[in-house]
MARFI-505565 format. One record per atom (N, C-alpha, C): residue in one letter; x, y, z. Coordinates in steps of 0.05 Angstrom, whole numbers, padded with zeros to 5 digits, always signed. Atoms other than C-alpha are relative to their C-alpha. Example, Ala and Ser with C-alpha at 12.3 -4.5 7.8 and 13.67 -1.06 7.14 Angstrom:
2
A+00018-00024+00000A+00246-00090+00156A+00018+00024+00000S-00016-00024-00001S+00273-00021+00143S-00015+00022+00014
***
This chain:
138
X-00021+00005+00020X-01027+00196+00335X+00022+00021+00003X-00027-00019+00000X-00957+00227+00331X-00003+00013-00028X-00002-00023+00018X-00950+00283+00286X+00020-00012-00026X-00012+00020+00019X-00896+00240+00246X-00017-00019-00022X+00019+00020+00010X-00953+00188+00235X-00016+00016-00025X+00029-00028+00017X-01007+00247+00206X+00006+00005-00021X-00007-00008+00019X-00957+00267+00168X+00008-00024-00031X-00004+00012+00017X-00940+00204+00135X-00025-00009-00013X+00028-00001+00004X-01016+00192+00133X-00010+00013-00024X+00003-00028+00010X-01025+00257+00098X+00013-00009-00031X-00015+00010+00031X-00976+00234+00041X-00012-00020-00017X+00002+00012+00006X-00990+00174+00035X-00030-00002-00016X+00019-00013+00014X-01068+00199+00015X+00007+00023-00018X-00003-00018+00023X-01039+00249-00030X+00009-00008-00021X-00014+00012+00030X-01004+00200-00074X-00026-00017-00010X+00035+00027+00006X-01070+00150-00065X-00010+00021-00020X+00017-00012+00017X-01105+00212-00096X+00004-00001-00029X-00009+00000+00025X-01057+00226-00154X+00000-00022-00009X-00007+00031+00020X-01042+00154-00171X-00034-00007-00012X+00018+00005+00003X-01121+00143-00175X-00003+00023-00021X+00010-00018+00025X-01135+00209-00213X+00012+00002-00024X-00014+00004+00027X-01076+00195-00265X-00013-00021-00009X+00001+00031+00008X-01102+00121-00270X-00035+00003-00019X+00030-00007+00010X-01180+00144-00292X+00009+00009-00022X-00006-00015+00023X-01147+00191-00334X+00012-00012-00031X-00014+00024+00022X-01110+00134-00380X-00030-00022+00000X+00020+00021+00010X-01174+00093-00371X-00026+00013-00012X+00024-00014+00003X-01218+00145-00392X+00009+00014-00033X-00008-00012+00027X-01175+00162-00459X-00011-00019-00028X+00015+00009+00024X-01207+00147-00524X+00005+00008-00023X-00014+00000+00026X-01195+00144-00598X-00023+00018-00013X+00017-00025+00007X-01218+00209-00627X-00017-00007-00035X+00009+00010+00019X-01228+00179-00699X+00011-00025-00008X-00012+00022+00015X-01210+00115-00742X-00001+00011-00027X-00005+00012+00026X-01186+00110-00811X+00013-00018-00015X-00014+00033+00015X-01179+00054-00861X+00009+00007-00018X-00020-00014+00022X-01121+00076-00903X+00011-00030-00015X-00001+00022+00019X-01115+00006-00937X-00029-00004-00007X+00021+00013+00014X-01172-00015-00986X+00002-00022-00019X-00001+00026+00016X-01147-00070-01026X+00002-00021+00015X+00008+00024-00010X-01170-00134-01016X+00017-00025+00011X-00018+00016-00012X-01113-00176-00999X+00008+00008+00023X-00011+00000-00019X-01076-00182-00938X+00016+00022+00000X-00020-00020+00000X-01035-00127-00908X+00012-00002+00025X-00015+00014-00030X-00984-00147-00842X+00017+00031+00009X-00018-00010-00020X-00946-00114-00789X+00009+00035-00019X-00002-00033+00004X-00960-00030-00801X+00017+00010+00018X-00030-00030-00017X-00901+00017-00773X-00004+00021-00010X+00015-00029+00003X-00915+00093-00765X+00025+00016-00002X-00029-00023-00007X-00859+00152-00767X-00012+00029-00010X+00010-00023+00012X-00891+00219-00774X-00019+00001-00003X+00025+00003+00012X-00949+00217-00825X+00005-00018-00020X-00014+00016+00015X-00918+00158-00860X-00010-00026+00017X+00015+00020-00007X-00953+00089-00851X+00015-00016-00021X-00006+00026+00013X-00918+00026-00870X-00006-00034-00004X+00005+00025-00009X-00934-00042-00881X+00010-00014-00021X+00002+00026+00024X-00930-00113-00923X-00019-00007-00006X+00026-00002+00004X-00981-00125-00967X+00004-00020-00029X-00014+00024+00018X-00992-00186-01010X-00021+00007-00029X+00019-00001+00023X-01039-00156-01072X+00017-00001-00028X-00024+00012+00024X-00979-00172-01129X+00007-00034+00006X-00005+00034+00001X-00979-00255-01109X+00018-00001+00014X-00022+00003-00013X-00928-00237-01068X+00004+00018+00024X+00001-00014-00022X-00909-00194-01004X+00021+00022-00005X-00014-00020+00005X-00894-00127-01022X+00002+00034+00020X-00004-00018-00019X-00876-00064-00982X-00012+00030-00002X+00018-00024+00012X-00930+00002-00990X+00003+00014+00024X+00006-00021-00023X-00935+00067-00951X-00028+00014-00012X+00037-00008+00001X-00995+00108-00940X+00009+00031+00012X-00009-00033-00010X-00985+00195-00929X-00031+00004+00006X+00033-00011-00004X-01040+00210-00882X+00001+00036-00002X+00009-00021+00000X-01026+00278-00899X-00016+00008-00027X+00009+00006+00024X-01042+00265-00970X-00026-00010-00010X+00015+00025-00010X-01074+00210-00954X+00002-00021-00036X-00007+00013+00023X-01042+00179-01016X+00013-00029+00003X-00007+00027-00011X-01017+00102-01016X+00019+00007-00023X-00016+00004+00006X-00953+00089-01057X+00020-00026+00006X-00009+00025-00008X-00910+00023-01064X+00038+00017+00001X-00027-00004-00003X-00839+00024-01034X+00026-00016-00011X-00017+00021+00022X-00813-00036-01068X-00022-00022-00010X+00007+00026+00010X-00842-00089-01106X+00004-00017-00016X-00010+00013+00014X-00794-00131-01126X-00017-00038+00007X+00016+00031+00006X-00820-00211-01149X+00010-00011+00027X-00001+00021-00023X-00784-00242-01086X-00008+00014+00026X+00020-00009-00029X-00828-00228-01013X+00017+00023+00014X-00017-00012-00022X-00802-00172-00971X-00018+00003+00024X+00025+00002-00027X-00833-00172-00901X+00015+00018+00021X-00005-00018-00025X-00829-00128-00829X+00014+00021+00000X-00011-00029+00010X-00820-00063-00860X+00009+00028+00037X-00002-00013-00016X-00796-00010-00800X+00011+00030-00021X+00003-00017+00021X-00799+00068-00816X+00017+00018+00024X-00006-00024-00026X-00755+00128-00778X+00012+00020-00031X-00005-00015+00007X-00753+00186-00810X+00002-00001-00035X+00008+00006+00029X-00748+00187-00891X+00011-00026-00013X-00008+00021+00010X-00718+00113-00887X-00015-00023+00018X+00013+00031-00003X-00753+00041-00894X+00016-00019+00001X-00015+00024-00001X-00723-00023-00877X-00018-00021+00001X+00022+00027+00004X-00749-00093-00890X+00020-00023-00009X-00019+00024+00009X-00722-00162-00892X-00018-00018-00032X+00008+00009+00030X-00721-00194-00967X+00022-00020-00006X-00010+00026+00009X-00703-00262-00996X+00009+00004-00031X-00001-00007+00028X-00683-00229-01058X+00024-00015-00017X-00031+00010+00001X-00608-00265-01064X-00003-00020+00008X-00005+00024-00006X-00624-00338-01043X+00002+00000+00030X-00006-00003-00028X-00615-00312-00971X-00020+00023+00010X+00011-00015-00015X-00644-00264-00919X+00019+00026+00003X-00013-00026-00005X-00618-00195-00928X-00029+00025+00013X+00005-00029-00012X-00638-00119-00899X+00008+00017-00031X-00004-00023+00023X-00657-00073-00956X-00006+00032+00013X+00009-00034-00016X-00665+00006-00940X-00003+00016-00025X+00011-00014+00027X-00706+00054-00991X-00002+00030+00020X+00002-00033-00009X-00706+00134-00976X-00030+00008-00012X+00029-00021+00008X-00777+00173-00984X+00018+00023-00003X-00001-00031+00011X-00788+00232-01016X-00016+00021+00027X+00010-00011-00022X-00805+00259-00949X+00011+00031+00017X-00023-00006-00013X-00781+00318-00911X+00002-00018+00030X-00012+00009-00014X-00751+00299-00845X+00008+00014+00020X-00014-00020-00006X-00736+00342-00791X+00008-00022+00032X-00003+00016-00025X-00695+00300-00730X+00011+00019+00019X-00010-00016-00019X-00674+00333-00662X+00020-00006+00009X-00024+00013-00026X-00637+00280-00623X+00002-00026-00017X-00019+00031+00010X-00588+00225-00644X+00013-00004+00018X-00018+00006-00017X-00550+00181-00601X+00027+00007-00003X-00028-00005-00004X-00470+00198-00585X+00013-00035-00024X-00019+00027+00006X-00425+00147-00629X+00000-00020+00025X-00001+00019-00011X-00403+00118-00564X-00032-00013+00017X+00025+00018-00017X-00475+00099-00532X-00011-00016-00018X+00009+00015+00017X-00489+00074-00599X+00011-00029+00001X-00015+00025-00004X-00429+00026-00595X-00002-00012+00024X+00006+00008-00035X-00447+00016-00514X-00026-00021-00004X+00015+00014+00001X-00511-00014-00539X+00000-00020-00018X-00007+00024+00028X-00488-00057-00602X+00015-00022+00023X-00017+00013-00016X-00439-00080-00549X-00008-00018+00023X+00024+00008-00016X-00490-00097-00498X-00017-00028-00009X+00012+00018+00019X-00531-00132-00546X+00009-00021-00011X-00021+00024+00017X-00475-00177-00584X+00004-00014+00028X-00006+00014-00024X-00467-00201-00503X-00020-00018+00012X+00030+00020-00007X-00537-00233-00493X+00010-00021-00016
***
């Protein structure tokens, strides 16, 4: 073999190794505990996480209402529960969003926690508008 060859040889077993020993390493990861931070008996849909803040919809008022859960607390609390459904709650930082038929139509409501909040990184104005812009083009 040419020394070129060996060498590509040589690599090409050193990535084999890593790629195999990263790949065990993700198949070998495991869930250190479970907890069931809902206990009421009705339904509870589509949970979103931000922090130690657990969100979901949850239908134990006859209707589909929006509850968080502080696993540092480990306290549950309702975020809204107004009479008309609100559903697919999303959570960043000390604000909830969720679509609600509250008006005859499909609106976006947003509720603030009593949370602190500490953020690092925000996007620039313009990459914000680069991606609205992006998006309105699909």
């Amino acid at each position: 073999m040419k020394k070129g060859s060996v060498t590509l040889v040589s690599v090409f077993l050193i990535i084999s190794i890593f790629t195999l020993a990263n790949f065990s390493i993700v198949l070998g990861t495991k869930a250190l505990s479970e907890e069931r931070i809902t206990t009421d008996a009705s339904a509870q849909h589509y949970p979103a996480i931000y922090g130690d803040i657990v969100v979901w919809y949850d239908e134990r008022n006859g209707n589909y209402d929006i509850y968080g859960y502080n696993l540092n607390t480990k306290q549950e609390f309702p975020i809204t529960t107004n009479t008309s459904g609100q559903y697919y709650p999303a959570i960043y930082c000390d604000r909830v969003v969720w679509e609600e038929r509250r008006n005859a139509n499909w609106d976006i409501y947003l509720a603030y926690l009593d949370v602190y909040c500490k953020t690092t990184k925000t996007l620039p104005i313009d990459k914000i508008l680069k991606i609205v812009k992006e998006n309105q083009q699909e």
